[in-house]
Every structure is written in structure tokens, then in C-alpha cells.
C-alpha angles and dihedrals in degrees: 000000000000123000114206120192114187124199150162100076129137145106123317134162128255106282097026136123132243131174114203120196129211120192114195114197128171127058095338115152115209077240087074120118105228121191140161126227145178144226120198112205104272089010121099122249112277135192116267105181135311146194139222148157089275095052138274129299127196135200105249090246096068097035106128094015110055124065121197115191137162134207105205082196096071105030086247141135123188146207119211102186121198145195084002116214130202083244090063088074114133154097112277125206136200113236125196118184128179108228092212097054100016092228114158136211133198140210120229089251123251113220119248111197119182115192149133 
């Protein structure tokens, strides 16, 4: 079993920044592929970022704005969020996939709001 505990979320305003975190815990290997997605009220959930042994990859909505990193160390994956839109409202959530199996976990969200 993984546990995943995302954080970071809140309000901020239109052009703001946010990190989420997101601490993994359990039987989690560093091979691991880690992402983040989101999910819009009424739209399905959609890949964010994620990152792997092979590298990262972005949804091109959030190319040049939106920074996923990982420190090994901590068990953690994070989510520097940049130039935040309205648009970029959502609940995000921390994925975790073994790359063997292909069998997937899942954080609990943490909101983003982006308003004036």
C-alpha cells in the first residue's frame, strides 16, 4: 500500500504562485512515476505533470508555468505553480503509478482557487 498527502492548496489571486506537496509513505519504490492531476467541477480529471525515471512531461497548459520536482530524499513531489489563471481552478490530486504493474494511487486533493 502507498499513502499520498497533498498540500499546499488555497486561494490566490490571478497571477499568483502556489507549491503543492505532495508526501508519499507505504511501499513506494523511487521507480515509481509520480504526477499531479486535476479535476474542474463537471470536467473529468486530467493530467497535470509527472515525473518519472525518463524524465517529466506537462500538459501544454501548464508548459512554461508549472514546475514538478521530486526530492527522493523525502518521499516528496511537488507542484510550483506559476502565473496562476482563473482557469487553473481545480482540485489537484497526487498520483503515484508503478511502472511494472501499472497500478495507480491516489491523494485525498487539495483545492486550488484562483480569484480576484
Amino acid at each position: 500500500q502507498v499513502q499520498l498527502v497533498e498540500s499546499g492548496g488555497g486561494l490566490v489571486q490571478p497571477g499568483g504562485s502556489l507549491r503543492l506537496s505532495c508526501v508519499a509513505s507505504g511501499n513506494i519504490a523511487s521507480t515509481y512515476i509520480m504526477g499531479w492531476y486535476r479535476q474542474a467541477p463537471g470536467k473529468q480529471r486530467v493530467l497535470v505533470a509527472r515525473i518519472g525515471s525518463s524524465g517529466t512531461n506537462y500538459a501544454d497548459f501548464v508548459k512554461g508555468r508549472f514546475t514538478i520536482s521530486r526530492d527522493y530524499a523525502k518521499n516528496t513531489v511537488y507542484l510550483q505553480m506559476n502565473s496562476l489563471k482563473p482557469e487553473d481552478t481545480a482540485v489537484y490530486y497526487c498520483n503515484s503509478r508503478n511502472p511494472i504493474n501499472q497500478y495507480e494511487y491516489w491523494g485525498q486533493g487539495t483545492q486550488v482557487t484562483v480569484s480576484s
